[in-house]
N, C-alpha and C positions, 0 to 999 in steps of 0.2 A: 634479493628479489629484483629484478630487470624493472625497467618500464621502458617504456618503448610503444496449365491453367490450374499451381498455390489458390486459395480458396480465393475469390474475387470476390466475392459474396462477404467474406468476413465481417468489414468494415460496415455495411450495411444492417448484419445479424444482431449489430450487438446493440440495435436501438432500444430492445425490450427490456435494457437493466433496470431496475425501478429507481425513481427518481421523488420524492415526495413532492408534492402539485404546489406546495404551498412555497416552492423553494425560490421561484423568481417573482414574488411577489414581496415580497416581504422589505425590500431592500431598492433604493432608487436606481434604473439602470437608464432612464434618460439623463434630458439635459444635456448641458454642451459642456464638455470635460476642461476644465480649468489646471493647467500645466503649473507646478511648482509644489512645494511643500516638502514636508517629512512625515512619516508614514511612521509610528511608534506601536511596534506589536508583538504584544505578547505570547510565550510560546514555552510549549515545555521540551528543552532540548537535552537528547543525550546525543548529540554530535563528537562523533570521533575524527570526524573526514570531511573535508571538503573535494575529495578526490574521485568521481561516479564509477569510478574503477573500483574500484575500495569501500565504494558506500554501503553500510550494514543496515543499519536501524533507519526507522519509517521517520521520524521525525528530521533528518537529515538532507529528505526528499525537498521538505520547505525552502530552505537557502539554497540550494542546488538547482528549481527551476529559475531563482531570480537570476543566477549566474551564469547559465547554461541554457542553451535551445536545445531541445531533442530533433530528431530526422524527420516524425509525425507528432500528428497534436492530437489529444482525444477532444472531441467536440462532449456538449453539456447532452447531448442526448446518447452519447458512445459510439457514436460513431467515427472513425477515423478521418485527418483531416491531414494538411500539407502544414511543414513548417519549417526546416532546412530542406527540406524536401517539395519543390514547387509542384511536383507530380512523378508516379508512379508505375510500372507495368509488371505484369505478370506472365511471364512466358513460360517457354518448356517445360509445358505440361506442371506449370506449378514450382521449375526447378530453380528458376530463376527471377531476382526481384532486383528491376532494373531503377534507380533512383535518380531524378532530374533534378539536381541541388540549386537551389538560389544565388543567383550570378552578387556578386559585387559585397556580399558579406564579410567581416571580418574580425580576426579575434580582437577580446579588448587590448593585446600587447600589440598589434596592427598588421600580423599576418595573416593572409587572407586562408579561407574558411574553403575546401576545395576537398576534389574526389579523394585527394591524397590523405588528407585530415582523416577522410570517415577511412580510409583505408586502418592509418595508424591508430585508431581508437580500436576498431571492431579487432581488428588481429591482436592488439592488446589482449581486450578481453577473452581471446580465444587461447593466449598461450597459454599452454600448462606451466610452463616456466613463472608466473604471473603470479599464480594462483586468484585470480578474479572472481570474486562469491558471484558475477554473472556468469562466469563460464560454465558451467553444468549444465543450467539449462540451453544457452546459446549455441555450445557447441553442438548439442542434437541434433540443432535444427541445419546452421551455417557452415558449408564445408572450406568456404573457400571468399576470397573479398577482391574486384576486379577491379582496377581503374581504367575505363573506357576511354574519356578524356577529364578535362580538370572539371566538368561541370553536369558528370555521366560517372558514377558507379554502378557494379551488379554484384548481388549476391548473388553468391550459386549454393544453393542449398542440399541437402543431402536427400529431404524429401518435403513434401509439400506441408506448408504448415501453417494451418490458422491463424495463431496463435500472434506471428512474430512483428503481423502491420503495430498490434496494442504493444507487444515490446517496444517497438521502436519511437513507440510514443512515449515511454518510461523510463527506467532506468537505463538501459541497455543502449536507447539512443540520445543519449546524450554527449555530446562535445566538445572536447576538452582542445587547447590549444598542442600540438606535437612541440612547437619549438618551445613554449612552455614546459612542458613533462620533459625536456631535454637539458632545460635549463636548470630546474630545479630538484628533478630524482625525487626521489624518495618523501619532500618535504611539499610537493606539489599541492597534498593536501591542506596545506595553511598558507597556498599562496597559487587557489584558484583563479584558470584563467579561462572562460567561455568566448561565446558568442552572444549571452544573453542582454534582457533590458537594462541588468543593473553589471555596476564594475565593482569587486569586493574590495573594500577599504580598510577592514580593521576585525577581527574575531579577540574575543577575551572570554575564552574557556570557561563556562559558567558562571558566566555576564552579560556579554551581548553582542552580538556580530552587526556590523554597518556597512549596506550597499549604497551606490550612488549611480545618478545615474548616466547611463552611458551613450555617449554625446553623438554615439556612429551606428546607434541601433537601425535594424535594415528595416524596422517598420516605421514609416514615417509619422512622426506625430508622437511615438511611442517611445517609453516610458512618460507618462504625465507626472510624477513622482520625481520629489527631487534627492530622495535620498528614502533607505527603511532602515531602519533603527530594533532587530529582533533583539529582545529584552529577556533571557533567561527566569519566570517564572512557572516553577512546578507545579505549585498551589493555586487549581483555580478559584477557589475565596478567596487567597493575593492578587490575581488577575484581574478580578472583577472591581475588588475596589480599588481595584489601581483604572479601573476603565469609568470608574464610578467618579469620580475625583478629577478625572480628562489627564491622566500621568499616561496611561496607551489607550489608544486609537481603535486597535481591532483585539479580537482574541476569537480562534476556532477552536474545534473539539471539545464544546460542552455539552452535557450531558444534559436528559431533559429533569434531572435532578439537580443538575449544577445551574441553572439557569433562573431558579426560582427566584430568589435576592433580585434579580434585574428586569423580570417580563416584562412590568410596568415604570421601569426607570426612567423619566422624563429623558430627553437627550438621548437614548440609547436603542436600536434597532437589532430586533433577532430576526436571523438566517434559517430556515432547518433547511437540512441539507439533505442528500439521499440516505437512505434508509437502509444500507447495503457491507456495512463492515460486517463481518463474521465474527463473533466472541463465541471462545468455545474452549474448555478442558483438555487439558494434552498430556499424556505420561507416554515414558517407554515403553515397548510394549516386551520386549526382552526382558526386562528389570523387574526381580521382586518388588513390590507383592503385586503389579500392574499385568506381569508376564500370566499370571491366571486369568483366562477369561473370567470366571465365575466373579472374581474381584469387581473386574470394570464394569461389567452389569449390574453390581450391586448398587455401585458408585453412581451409573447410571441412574438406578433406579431411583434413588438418595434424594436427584436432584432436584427440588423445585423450578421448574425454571419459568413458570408463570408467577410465582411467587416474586421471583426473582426481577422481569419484567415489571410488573406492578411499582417492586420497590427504588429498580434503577432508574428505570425508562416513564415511570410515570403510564406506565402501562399502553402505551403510544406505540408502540413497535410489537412485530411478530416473534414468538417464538422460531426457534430453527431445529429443525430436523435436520437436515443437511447441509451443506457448504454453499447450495446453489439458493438464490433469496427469490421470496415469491417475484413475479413479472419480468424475469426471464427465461428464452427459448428452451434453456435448458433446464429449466428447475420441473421436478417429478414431483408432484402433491400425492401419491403413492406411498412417496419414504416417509414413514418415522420413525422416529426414536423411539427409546423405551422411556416408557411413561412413567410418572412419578407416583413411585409404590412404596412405602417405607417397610412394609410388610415385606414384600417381596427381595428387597434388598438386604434384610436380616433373614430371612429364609434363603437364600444364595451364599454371606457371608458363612452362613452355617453348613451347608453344603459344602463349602469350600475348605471346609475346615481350620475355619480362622476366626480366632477371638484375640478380644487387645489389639486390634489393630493402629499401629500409630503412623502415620504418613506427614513427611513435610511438606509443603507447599509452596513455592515461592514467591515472594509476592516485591513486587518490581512497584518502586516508587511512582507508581500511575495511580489517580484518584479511584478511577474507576473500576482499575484489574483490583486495586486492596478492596474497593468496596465487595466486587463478586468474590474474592476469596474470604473476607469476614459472614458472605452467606453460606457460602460451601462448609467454612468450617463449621456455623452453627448446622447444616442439615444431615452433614456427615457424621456431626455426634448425637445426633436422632438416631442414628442406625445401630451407634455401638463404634463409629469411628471417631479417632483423636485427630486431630489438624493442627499441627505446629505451622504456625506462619512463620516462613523462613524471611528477612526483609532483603532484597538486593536494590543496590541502584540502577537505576534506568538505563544508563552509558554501560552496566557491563551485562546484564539480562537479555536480553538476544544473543549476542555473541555468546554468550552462556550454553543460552539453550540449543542456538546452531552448533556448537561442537561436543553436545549430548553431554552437558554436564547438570545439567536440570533434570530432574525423573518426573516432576508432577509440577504444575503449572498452567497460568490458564492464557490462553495468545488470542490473539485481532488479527483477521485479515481485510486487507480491500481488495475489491473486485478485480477481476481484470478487462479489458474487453472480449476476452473470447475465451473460455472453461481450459484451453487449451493452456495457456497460459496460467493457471494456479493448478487444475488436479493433478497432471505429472509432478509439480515442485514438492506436494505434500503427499500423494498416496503412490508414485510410482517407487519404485525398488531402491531406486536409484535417485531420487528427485533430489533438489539440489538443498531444497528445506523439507526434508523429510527427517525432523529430527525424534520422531517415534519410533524411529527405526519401524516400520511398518511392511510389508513385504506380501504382496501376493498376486502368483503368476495371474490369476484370473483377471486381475486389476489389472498390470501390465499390458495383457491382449488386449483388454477392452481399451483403454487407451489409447496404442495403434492404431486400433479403429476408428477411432474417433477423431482422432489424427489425419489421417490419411484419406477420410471421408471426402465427397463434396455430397451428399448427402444427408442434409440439415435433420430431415429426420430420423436417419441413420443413426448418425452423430448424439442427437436427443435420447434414442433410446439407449444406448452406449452409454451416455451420461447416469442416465436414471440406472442403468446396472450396477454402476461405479457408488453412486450413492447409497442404495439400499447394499450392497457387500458391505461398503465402509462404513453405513449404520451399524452392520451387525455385527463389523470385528471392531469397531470401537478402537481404536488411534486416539478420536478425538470424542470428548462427549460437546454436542453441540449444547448452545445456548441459545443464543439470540442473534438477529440483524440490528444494531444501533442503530438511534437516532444524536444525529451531533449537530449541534449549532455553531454559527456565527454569533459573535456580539459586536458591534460599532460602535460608534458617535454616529451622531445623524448626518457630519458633514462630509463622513466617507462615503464612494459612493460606486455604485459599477460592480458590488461584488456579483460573482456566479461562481456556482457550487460545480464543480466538476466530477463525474461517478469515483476518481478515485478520492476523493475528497482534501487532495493536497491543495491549498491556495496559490492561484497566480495573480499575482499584483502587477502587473505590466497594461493591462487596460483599467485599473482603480484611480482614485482623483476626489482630492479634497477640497471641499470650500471653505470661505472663510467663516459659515457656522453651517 
């Protein structure tokens, strides 16, 4: 393996993701930020990589902004903002996306951060040679990567696309050093080198990785942090009395079931955050016994999923019908699921001509995914179905499931900024996590469409087709939108919740209580 008028509007559209109201309240963000310290946070890691070429699993994204800048930044309300990128344009008809890079930037090894860097990244990602789990979807979009001058590139794109300002805000734009990946090959992943607040100092493989901070950062003032300390804890009732006790500092992604033990914790401050990850059921859809529609409707039907809210969420969050979460542009209050009928779901299994049904499940060392799959499996033997919970670890369950060796399983998504950007990766033909194997031309056109739009309401009703189809061939049975917390110390301070819900610590800052 080698190493080596576009919608203008986008950025604007995607202010309507929903945000929960209570999320910058909760948490001190005045005051005048006090420089130094050690930042001790807990986290549940299945990191394989530290390499954004390479990077699979979501919890990887954490240490990868501390190290790394992206091209754009998603703002707290979604809307797109500058961040290696001082400013942007959009020409030919949408075909071209011209990028004004931030003059005097430099990697942490001390070569400077220039048109030619975002060249040798993005054509990375684009080789087939590479194999880059970002190139699927990127190369749809990106035909080609121009160096203008050292502080002026263009994409040329193949066709216009919403979608790729919020890429470049994520995975996709992020920045890795060239004379780095030249120096190191293959092994780059354990000896990351960016542009970002912190410089990576030390990883111990299911222990704990330590950033510091970097002395040439191009925001002045920035990093206040003198170093973070990510602490390898799976169990968030280990996390918390480790935060209970002041052993770590921060901990995110608790549930509003995991959070009970500390609401009133003297010392301790909760976060909620946006209200917008997706949870939801997945099987193949080729694969016995799932390849029967009658099955997946029954399964469907099985589901309690206010049940299920009550017992997770604390009953604090919505049900989901679809992929798209209430208060945004594009969510369709039209679509729903199929309702929870136990009746109906043994009247289908019987139709289908199936009894004794036994189904594995897999269930990935997450508190949360084993808690919904201990309710699945009690509601699916209401119907007459068996559920062996299968156990995997966290570090190999994605990769799992992305190379369709999972049949049944339940997954999380986050939002993106623009629909564009997640419905192709899971319901197009082709998508690049479309590990359902899921397929249908109708879906595809609609997509194009929606794609290719600059008509927002075009686009919206496109959406809504896409939704009610993919309700009713069922890929995925939907669940829920979560709700996730923060937990602190009182003397951390400056947190904000960002819509994908990843933390950035680069404007955070401790006191001395």
């Amino acid at each position: 393996m080698r190493r080596r008028e576009f919608l203008a509007a986008a950025s604007a559209a995607t202010a309507g993701m929903l945000l929960s109201p209570a999320s910058r309240a909760a948490v001190d963000t005045t005051g005048k930020p006090v420089a130094g310290g050690t930042l001790r946070v807990a986290f549940t890691s299945d990191t394989k990589t530290l390499d954004p070429t390479f990077s699979v699993n979501f919890s990887e994204r954490q240490p990868l902004y501390l190290i790394y800048n992206t091209l754009l930044s998603i703002n707290p309300d979604a809307s797109i903002g500058p961040e290696l990128a001082e400013r942007w344009e959009i020409l030919g008809g949408g075909k071209r996306l011209v990028l004004h890079l931030r003059k005097g930037v430099v990697f942490h090894d001390g070569t400077p951060f220039d048109a030619a860097a975002v060249k040798t990244n993005i054509d990375m990602r684009l080789d087939p040679a590479v194999s880059s789990p970002l190139r699927p979807q990127l190369a749809l979009i990106v035909d080609n990567v121009q160096v203008n001058d050292p502080a002026t590139v263009t994409l040329n794109l193949k066709s216009p696309s919403p979608a790729l300002l919020g890429m470049l805000a994520q995975r996709e734009g992020f920045m890795a050093s060239p004379a780095a990946m030249r120096k190191y090959g293959k092994d780059f992943g354990t000896h990351p080198v960016g542009t970002g607040p912190f410089v990576f100092k030390e990883w111990i493989p299911g222990n704990s990785l330590t950033v510091e901070k970097n002395p040439h950062y191009w925001e002045p003032g920035k990093p206040y942090l003198d170093r973070i300390v990510l602490s390898d804890t799976s169990n968030p009732i280990v996390a918390m009395q480790r935060l209970r006790t002041g052993e770590v500092d921060y901990i995110s992604a608790l549930s509003p079931i995991d959070i009970r033990p500390i609401e009133k914790q003297p010392g301790i401050v909760l976060d909620p955050g946006p209200a917008s990850r997706w949870y939801a059921l997945q099987w193949q859809i080729d694969r016995p016994p799932f390849n029967n529609p009658l099955v997946r409707q029954a399964v469907a039907h099985a589901i309690d999923r206010k049940r299920m809210v009550e017992i997770l969420m604390n009953g604090k969050v919505p049900i989901s019908d679809s992929i798209a979460p209430p208060g945004t542009w594009w969510f369709d209050p039209s679509v729903h699921s199929y309702p929870y009928d136990p009746a109906k779901a043994k009247a289908l299994l019987a139709q289908a001509g199936v009894t004794n049904l036994s189904v594995g499940l897999s269930t990935p060392q997450i508190m949360l995914l084993q808690q919904i799959n201990q309710l699945v499996q009690e509601q699916l033997k209401a119907v007459g179905i068996t559920v062996r919970l299968d156990p995997i670890a966290q570090s190999d369950w994605y990769p799992r499931v992305s190379q369709g060796l999972v049949n049944f399983t339940p997954m999380r998504w986050a939002q993106r900024p623009d629909p564009d950007g997640l419905f192709p990766l899971l319901f197009g033909s082709t998508g690049a996590q479309n590990s359902t194997k899921y397929k249908n031309p109708e879906v595809d056109r609609l997509l194009e469409v929606a794609r290719n739009s600059a008509d927002q309401s075009e686009r919206k009703a496109a959406y809504g087709q896409i939704e009610a189809i993919v309700t009713r061939d069922l890929p995925y049975v939907p669940l829920f939108f979560s709700l996730e917390y923060a937990a602190m110390r009182t003397n951390v301070h400056n947190h904000v919740w960002l819509p994908d819900e990843i933390p950035r610590f680069r404007n955070m800052w401790k006191s001395a209580t």
